[in-house]
Structures are given as structure tokens and as C-alpha cells.
C-alpha positions in Angstrom: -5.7 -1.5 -70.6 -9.4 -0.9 -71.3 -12.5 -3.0 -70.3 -12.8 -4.1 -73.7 -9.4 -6.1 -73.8 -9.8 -7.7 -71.1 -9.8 -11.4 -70.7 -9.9 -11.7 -66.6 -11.5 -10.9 -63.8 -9.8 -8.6 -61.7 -9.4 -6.9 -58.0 -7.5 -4.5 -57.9 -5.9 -2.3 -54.6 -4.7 1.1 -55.1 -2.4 2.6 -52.4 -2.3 6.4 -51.6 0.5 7.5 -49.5 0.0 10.8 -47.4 1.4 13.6 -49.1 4.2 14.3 -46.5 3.9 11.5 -44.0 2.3 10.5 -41.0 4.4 10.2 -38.1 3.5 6.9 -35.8 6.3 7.0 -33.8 4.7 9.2 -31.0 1.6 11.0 -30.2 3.3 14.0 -31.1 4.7 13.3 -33.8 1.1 11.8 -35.2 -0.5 15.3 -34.3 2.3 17.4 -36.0 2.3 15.1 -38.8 -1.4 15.3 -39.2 -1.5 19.1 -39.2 1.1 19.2 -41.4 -0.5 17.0 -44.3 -3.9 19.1 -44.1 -1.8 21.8 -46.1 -1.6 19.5 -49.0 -3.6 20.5 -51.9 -3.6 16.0 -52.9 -6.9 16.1 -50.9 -5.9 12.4 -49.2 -4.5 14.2 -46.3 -3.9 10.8 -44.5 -3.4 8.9 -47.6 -6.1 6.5 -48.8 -7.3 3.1 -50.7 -9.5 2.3 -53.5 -10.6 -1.2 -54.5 -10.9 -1.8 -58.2 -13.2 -5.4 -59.5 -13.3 -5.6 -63.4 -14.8 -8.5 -65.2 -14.4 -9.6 -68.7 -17.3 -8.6 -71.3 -19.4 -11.1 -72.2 -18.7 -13.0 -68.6 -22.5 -11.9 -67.8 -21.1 -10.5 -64.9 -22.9 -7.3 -64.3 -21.6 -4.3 -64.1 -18.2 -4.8 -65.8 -16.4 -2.1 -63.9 -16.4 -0.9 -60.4 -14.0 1.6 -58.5 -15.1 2.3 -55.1 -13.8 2.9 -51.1 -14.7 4.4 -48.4 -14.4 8.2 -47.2 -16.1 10.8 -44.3 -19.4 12.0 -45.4 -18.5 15.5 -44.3 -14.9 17.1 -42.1 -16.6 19.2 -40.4 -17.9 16.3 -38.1 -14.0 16.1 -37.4 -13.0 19.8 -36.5 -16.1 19.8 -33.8 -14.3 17.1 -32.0 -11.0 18.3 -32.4 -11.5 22.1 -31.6 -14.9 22.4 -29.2 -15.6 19.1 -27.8 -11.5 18.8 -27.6 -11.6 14.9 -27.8 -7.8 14.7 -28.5 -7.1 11.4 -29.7 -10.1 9.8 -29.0 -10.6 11.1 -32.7 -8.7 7.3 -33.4 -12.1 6.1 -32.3 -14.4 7.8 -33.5 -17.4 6.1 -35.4 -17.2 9.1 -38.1 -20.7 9.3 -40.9 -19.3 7.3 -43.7 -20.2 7.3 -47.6 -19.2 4.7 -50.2 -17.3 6.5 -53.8 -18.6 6.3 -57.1 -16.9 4.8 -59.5 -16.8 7.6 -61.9 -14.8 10.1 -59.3 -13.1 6.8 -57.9 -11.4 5.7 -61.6 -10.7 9.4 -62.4 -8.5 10.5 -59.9 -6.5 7.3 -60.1 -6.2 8.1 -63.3 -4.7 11.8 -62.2 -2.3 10.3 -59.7 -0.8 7.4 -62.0 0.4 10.8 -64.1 1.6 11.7 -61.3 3.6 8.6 -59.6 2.0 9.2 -56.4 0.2 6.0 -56.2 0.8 2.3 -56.2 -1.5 -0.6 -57.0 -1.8 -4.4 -56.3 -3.8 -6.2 -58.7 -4.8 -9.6 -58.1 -6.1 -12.2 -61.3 -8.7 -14.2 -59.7 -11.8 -16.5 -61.1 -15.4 -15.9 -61.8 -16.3 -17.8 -58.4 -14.1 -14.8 -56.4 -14.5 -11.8 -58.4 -18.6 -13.3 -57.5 -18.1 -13.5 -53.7 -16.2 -10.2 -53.8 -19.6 -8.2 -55.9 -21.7 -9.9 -53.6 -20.1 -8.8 -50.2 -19.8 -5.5 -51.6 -23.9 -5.3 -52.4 -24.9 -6.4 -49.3 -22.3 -4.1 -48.0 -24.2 -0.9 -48.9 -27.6 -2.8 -48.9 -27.2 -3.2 -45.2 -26.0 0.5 -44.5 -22.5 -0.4 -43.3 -21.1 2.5 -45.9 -22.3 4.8 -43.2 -19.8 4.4 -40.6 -16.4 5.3 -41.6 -13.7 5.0 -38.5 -10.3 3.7 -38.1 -10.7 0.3 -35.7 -14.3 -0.2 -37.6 -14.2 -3.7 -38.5 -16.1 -4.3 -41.5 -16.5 -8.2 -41.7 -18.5 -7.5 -38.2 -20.8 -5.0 -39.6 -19.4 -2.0 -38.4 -18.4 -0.4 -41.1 -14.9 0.7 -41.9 -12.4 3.5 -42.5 -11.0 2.9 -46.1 -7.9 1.2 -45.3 -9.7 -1.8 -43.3 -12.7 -1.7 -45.9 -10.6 -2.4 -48.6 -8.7 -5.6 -47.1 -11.7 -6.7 -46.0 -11.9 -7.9 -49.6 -8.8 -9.9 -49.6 -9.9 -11.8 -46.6 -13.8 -12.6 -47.8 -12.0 -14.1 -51.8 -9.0 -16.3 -49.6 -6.7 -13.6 -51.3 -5.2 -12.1 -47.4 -1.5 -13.5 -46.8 0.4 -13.2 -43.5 2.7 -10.7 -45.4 0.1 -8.7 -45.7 -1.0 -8.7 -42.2 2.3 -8.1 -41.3 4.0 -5.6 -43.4 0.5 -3.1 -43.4 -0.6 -2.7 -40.4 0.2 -0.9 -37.1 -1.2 -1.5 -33.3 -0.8 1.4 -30.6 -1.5 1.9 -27.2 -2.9 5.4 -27.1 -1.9 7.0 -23.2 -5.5 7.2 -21.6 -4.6 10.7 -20.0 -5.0 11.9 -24.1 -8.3 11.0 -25.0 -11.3 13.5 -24.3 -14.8 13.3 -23.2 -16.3 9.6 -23.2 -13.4 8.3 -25.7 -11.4 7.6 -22.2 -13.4 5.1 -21.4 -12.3 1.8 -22.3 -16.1 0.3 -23.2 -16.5 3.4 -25.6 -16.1 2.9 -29.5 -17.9 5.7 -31.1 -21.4 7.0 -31.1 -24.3 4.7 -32.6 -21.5 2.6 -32.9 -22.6 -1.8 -32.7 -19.9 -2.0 -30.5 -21.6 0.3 -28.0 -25.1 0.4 -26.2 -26.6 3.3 -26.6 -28.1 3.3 -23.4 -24.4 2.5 -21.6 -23.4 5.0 -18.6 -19.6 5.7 -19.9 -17.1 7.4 -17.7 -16.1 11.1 -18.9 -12.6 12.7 -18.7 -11.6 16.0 -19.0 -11.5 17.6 -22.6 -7.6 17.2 -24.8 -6.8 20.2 -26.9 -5.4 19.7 -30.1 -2.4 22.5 -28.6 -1.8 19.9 -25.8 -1.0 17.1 -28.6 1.0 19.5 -30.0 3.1 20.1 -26.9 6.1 18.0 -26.0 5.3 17.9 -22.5 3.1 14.5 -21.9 2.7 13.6 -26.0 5.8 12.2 -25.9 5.4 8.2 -26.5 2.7 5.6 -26.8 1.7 4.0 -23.3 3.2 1.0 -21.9 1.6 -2.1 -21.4 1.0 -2.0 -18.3 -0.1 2.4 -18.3 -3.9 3.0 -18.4 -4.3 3.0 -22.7 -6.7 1.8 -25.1 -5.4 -0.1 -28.0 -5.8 0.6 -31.8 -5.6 -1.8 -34.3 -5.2 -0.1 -38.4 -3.9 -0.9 -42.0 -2.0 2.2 -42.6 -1.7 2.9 -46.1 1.5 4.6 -46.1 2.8 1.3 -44.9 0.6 -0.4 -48.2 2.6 1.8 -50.5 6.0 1.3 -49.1 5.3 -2.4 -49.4 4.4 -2.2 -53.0 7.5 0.0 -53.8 10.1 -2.3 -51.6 8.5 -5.3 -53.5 8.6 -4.0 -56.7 12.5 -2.8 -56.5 13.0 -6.3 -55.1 11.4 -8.2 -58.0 12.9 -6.0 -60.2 16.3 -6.5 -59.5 16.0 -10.0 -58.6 12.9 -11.8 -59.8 11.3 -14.4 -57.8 8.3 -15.0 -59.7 5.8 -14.0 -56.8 4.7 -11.4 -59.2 4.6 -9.7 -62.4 5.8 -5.9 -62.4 3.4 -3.3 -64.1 3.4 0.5 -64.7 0.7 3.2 -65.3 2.4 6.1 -66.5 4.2 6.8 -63.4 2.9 4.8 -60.8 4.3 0.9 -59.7 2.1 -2.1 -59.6 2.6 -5.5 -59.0 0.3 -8.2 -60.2 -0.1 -11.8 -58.5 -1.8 -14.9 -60.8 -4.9 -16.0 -58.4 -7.1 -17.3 -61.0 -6.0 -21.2 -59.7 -7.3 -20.2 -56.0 -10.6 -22.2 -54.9 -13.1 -19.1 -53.5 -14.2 -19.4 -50.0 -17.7 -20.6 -49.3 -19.8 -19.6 -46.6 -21.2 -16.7 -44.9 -19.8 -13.3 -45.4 -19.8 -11.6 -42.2 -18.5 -12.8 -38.7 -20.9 -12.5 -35.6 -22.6 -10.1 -37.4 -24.8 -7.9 -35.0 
């Protein structure tokens, strides 16, 4: 479909799987995982989200098209903690430099992976009012800076940025469009052993440099460093911490979870329809589209507690 035939507004979510997987089910297997999918030649070694918003022409919405998410200014930012300041899996809370895509690179290599199959989409049709809010939030978005922090727990409705998973849901919950599903079937919470986080990432005030989540001028506890061989290593990388084990707690929208959903759902509509939503295809890749345009946008301010 090209702008030109359009007769919506549209937001659109498109759901990169990593190439091979990413193991959640122990520290371990996350680290082996993680190696693993940096052989890849996709380039979205832990898989990835764009956010599409399309508006109809002569809606005197400007501009008519915009593909965008959020990536890691640079990976070399990453190796330092992993391999000399051995941070283990304080890496999960790191405030990395962020940068927001173009639209441009964004819509091409969508384009590349729906030839491929190796990508899902959800595409909500929503009002004028919405697809509004949803232009608006993402201005004042990169107006303000936030594009510069890219991490996983960011939280982006709070001004802190966000890795491209969060960034991109963010959206659904600012246009009324987030849904307990959702909220349930793509996201993960872990409790990462304390003993496996490096440096200042063991303590449990510490988010990540510069972060708004942590005083620059705060005295934070240091632990000894955690080689990526160590994760690597059965002994001690076993399982998550209990409850009640010294831990700190990560909260993400994982987007191999996204794509699964999308695929489950559209197997599930497929072979017995509900109505929830209309199936699409481009080339090879799955999409499901939901009918918003009846829902009443939210009003208010953007951002929560905003610091």
C-alpha cells in the first residue's frame, strides 16, 4: 500500500525477532544466547522494534510518513563494559548513548525483512485526535533530548529515555491503544543474582550513568568486576535469584516475545476467526490489523512525574 492510497491514519509496530534466540531462562543461558546472536549477519542481534504513523494526504497532517525507533549511538560503549570494566550483567542497566532512526533507513530495511518473513507487524487504525497525540509525544520526545539514552529498564513516559522495545509501547499507552494482553504476553521481569553484576551496577540505588534516576553526586557501593567468561560458566550462572537472594529486578518488553504473539495470533485468527483483527501479509511477513478509529484519544499531559 502506498501513502497515496491511503484513507487512514495509522500506527504501526514492527516486531524483529533475534536471529537465533535469546535465552531468558537463566543467566547462562542469556549470556550464551547473546554471544551466539552477535554472529548473525541480520544486524538486530537482540531483535528489535520500529514504530510506523502514516496519515492520509490532504489530512494537513504534516509529515505524511514517519518510520522511527530507538538504537545505541555506538557498540563500542558496550564491549568497554563487557570486556575491561567487566560489569557482567549490570550491562541490563546500563543507561547506554541513545539515537532516534530516520525514516528513510527505518522504512527500508522493513522493506528488506518483509522479503524475507523475518518480521511481523501490528498495525492499529486510529483517528486524527490519536495519530495527533502520538506526533506530538514523539516531537517533544527528541525536542527534549530523551533519544539520547537508550537502556533496557529506561522508562520513557518518565523522561528517561528508552531501549527500543519500551520506546515503542510507550506509544500505545500515550493514544489509549495498550491492552492487558499486551502487558502480559510481551513482557518479562527478572531478578538478576546480585553476586553477577560489576562495578557500581551492584548497587541497588544505581541505574546507569547521567541517568534521572541517579544523582550524580550519589556515593554508590562497588563490587568486584564479572567477566563475560564467568557468565559463560555453569558454575554460579545457573538461575535467576530468588526472592528473597540479594538481586535487582528488571522489568522489559522483549521483542521476541512481540513476534511470537503476532504469529500465535495470527495462526489463531486464521483458523478460527474471532473478529479481534483483520490478517495482512507483506510479501512474507504476518500482520494483524485492529479497527481503533472509534477510540476517544487520551487528553492530558504526556509524561508522568517527569523530572
Amino acid at each position: 500500500m502506498t501513502i497515496e492510497n491511503l484513507s487512514d491514519f495509522e500506527l504501526t509496530l514492527y516486531f524483529y525477532p533475534s536471529p537465533y534466540g535469546i535465552d531468558w531462562s537463566s543467566p547462562r543461558g542469556l549470556a550464551r544466547s547473546a554471544v551466539l546472536n552477535q554472529f548473525s549477519r541480520d544486524g538486530r542481534s537482540i531483535g528489535h522494534v520500529h514504530i510506523e504513523l502514516k496519515a492520509p494526504d490532504g489530512s494537513g497532517t504534516s509529515p505524511l510518513h514517519l518510520v522511527t525507533g530507538m538504537i545505541q549511538r555506538s557498540h563500542t560503549e558496550e564491549r568497554a563494559l563487557l570486556f575491561s570494566e567487566k560489569v557482567g550483567l549490570g550491562i541490563l542497566f546500563h543507561d547506554f548513548q541513545g539515537a532516534i532512526e530516520q525514516t528513510e533507513s527505518a522504512a527500508a530495511e522493513i522493506k528488506r525483512h518483509c522479503r524475507k518473513g523475518t518480521i511481523s507487524f501490528l498495525k492499529f487504525l486510529i483517528g486524527a485526535r490519536t495519530h495527533a497525540r502520538a506526533l506530538s509525544y514523539l516531537r517533544e520526545f527528541i525536542e527534549r533530548g530523551d533519544c539520547a539514552h537508550y537502556g533496557l529498564p529506561n522508562r520513557p513516559l518518565h523522561g528517561e529515555g528508552g531501549g527500543c522495545t519500551a520506546f515503542s509501547t510507550s506509544f500505545l499507552e500515550i493514544t489509549g491503544l495498550m491492552e492487558e494482553e499486551f502487558l502480559r504476553d510481551w513482557t518479562q521481569r527478572i531478578r538478576v543474582p546480585r553476586s553477577l553484576l560489576g562495578g557500581t551496577y551492584a548497587d541497588p540505588e544505581f541505574f546507569g550513568e547521567h541517568s534521572p534516576r541517579t544523582p550524580k553526586e550519589k556515593n554508590l557501593a562497588r563490587a568486584a568486576g564479572v567477566s563475560l567468561a564467568r557468565l559463560l560458566l555453569p558454575f554460579g550462572t545457573s538461575r535467576w535469584a530468588g526472592e528473597n537472594e540479594a538481586h535487582r529486578e528488571v522489568f522489559f518488553w522483549d521483542p521476541d516475545r512481540m513476534h511470537g504473539w503476532v504469529q500465535r495470533v495470527w495462526h489463531e485468527e486464521s483458523t478460527s476467526p474471532t473478529g479481534r483483527f483483520r490478517l495482512e501479509t507483506r510479501e512474507k511477513a504476518r500482520g494483524l490489523v485492529a479497527d481503533r478509529r472509534g477510540l476517544h484519544a487520551p487528553e492530558g499531559p504526556l509524561w508522568k512525574n517527569r523530572r
